[in-house]
Rosetta silent file (secondary structure, phi, psi, omega in degrees, C-alpha in Angstrom):
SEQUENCE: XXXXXXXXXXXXXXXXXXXXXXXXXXXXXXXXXXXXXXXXXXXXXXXXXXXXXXXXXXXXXXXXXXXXXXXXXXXXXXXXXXXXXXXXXXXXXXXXXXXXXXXXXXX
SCORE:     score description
SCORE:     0.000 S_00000001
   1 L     0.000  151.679  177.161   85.890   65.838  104.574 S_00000001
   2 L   -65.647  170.704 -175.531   89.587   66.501  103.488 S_00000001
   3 L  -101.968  159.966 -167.428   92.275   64.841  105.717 S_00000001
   4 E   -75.479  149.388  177.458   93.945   66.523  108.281 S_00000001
   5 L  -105.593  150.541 -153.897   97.438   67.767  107.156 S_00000001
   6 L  -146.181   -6.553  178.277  100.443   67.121  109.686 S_00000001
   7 L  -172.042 -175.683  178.220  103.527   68.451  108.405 S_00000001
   8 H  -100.485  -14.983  157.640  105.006   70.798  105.339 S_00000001
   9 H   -44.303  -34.682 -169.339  106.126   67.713  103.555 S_00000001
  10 H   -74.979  -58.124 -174.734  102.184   66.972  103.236 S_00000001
  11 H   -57.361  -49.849 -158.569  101.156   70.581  102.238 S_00000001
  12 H   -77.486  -36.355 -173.626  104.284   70.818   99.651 S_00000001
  13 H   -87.995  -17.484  169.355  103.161   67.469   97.745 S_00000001
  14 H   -84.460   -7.051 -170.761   99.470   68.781   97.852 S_00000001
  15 H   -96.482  -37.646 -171.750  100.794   72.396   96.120 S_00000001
  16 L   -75.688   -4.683  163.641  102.385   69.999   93.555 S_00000001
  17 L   -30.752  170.491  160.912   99.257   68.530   92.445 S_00000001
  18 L  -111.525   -4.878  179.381   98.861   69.659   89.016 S_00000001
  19 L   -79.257 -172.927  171.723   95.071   69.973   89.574 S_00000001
  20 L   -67.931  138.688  144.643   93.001   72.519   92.048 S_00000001
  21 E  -142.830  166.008  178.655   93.548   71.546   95.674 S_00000001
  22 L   -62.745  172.610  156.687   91.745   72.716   99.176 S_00000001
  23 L   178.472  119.166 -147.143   93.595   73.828  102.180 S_00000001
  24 L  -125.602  176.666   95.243   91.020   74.422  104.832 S_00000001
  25 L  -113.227   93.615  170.523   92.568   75.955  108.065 S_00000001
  26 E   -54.091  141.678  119.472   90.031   74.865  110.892 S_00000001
  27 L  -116.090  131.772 -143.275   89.441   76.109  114.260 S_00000001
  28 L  -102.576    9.118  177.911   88.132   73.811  116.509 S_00000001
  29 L  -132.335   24.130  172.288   87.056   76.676  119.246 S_00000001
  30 L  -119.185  116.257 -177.277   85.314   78.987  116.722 S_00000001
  31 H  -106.882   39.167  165.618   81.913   78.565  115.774 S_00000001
  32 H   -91.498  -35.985 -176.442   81.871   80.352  112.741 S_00000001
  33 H   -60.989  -71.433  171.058   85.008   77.939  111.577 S_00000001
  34 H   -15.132  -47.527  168.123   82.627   74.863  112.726 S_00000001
  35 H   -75.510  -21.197  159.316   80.005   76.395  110.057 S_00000001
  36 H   -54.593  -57.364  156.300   82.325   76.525  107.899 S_00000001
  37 H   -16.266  -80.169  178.344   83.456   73.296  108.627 S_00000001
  38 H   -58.976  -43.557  178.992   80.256   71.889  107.826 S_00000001
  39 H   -51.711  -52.059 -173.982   80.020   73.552  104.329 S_00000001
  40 H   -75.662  -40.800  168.163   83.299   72.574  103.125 S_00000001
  41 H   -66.725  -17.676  147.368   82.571   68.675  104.231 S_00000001
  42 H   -44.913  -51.312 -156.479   79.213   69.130  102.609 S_00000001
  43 H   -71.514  -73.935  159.479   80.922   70.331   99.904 S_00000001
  44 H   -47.233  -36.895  151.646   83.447   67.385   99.599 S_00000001
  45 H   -36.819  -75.629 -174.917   80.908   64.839  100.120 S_00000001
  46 L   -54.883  -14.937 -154.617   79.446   65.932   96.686 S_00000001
  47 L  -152.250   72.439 -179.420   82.629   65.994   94.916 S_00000001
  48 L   -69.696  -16.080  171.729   84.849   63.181   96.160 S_00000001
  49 L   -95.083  -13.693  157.008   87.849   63.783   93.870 S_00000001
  50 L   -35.551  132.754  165.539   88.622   67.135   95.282 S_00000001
  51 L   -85.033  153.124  152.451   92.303   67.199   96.383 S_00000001
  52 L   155.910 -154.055 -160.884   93.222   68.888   99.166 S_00000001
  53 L   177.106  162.856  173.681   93.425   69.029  103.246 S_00000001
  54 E  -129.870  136.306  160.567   92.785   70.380  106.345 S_00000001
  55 L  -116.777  126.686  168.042   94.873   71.843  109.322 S_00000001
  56 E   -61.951   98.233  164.939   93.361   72.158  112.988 S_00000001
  57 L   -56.562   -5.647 -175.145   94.719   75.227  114.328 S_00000001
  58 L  -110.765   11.235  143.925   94.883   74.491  117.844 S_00000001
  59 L   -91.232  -55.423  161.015   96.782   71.444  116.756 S_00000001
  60 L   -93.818   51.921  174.043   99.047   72.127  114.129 S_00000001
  61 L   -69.698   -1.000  174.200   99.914   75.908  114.897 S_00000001
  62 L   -83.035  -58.627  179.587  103.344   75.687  113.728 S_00000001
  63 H   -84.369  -26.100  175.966  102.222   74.567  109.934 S_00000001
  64 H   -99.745   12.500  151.187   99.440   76.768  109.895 S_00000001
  65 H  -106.427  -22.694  159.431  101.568   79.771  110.357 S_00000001
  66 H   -61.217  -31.909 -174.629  104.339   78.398  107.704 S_00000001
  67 H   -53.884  -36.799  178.785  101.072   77.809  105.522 S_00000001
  68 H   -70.514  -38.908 -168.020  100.390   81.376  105.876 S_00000001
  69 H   -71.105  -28.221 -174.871  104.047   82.827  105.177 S_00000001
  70 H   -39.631  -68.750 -169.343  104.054   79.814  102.533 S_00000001
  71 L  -103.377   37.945  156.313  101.297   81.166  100.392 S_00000001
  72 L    54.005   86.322  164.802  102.093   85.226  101.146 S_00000001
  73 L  -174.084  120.220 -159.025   98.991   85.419  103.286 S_00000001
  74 L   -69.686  165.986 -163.636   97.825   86.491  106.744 S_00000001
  75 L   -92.364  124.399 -168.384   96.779   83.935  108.728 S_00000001
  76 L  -156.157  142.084 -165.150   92.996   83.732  109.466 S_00000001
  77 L  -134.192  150.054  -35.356   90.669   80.701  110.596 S_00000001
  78 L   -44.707  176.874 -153.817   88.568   79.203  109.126 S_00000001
  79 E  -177.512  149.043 -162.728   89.982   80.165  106.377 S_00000001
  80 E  -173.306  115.928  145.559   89.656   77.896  102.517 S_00000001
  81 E  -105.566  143.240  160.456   92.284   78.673   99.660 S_00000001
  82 E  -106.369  106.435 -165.842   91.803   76.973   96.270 S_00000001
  83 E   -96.040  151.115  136.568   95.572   76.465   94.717 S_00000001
  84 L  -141.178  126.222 -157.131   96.324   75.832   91.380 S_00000001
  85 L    58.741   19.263  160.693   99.901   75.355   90.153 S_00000001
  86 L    85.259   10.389  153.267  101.289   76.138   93.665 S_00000001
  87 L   -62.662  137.530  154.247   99.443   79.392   93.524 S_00000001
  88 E   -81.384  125.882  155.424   96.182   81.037   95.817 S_00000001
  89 E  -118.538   13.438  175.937   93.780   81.198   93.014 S_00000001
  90 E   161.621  114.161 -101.736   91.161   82.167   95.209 S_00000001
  91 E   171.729  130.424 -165.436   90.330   82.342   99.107 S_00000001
  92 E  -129.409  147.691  132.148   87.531   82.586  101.575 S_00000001
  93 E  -148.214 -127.057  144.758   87.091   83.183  105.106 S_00000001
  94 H    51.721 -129.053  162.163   85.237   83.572  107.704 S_00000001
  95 H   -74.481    4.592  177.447   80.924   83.505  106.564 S_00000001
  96 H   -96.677   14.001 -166.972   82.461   83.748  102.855 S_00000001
  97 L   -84.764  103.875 -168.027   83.319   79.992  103.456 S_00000001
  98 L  -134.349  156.337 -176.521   79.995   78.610  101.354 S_00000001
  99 L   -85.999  -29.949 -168.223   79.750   75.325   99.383 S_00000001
 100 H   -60.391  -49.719  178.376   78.098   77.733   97.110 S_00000001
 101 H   -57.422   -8.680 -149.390   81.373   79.835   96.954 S_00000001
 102 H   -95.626  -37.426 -167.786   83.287   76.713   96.637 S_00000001
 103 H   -79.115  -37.436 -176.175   81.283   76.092   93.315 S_00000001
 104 L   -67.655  -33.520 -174.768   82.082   79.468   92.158 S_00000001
 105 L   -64.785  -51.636 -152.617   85.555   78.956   92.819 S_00000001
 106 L  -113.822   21.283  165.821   86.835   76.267   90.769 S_00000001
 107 L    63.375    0.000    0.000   84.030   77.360   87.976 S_00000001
């Protein structure tokens, strides 16, 4: 699974990758995020060099609303952007969170 993210220092050195990275925004009382969950760790399990992270909204609710104004986006959990070049190049949420879409994503 990606590691939990903890601050905007973390998120700003993961947008600077120059490759694709994840950014996952969890909720840990939803269980469509939970299915979600499970896709995207599914997902990462196959493909251990994915970059990327996760933030727990009912933990880090402070960074996952700069994360939203960050990348010009309303805020919505679960919730999976794929950046490239500090950019949303593409975003899921809710039942669109699929390992399948995840495949789709990054081509």
């Amino acid at each position: 699974m990606l590691p939990s993210l903890t601050s905007e220092a973390e998120v700003e050195a993961l947008l600077a990758q120059p490759g694709p990275v994840w950014l996952f925004k969890h909720s840990n009382a939803c269980p469509i995020s939970f299915a979600a969950h499970d896709e995207v760790a599914a997902w990462c399990a196959a493909h251990p060099q994915a970059a990327g992270g996760m933030i727990v909204i009912q933990e880090r609710r402070p960074l996952s609303n700069w994360l939203a104004t960050r990348l010009g986006r309303i805020h919505q959990s679960p919730q999976l952007f794929l950046v490239r070049g500090g950019q949303v190049a593409w975003m899921a949420t809710h039942w669109g969170v699929t390992g399948a879409a995840m495949d789709a994503a990054v081509g």
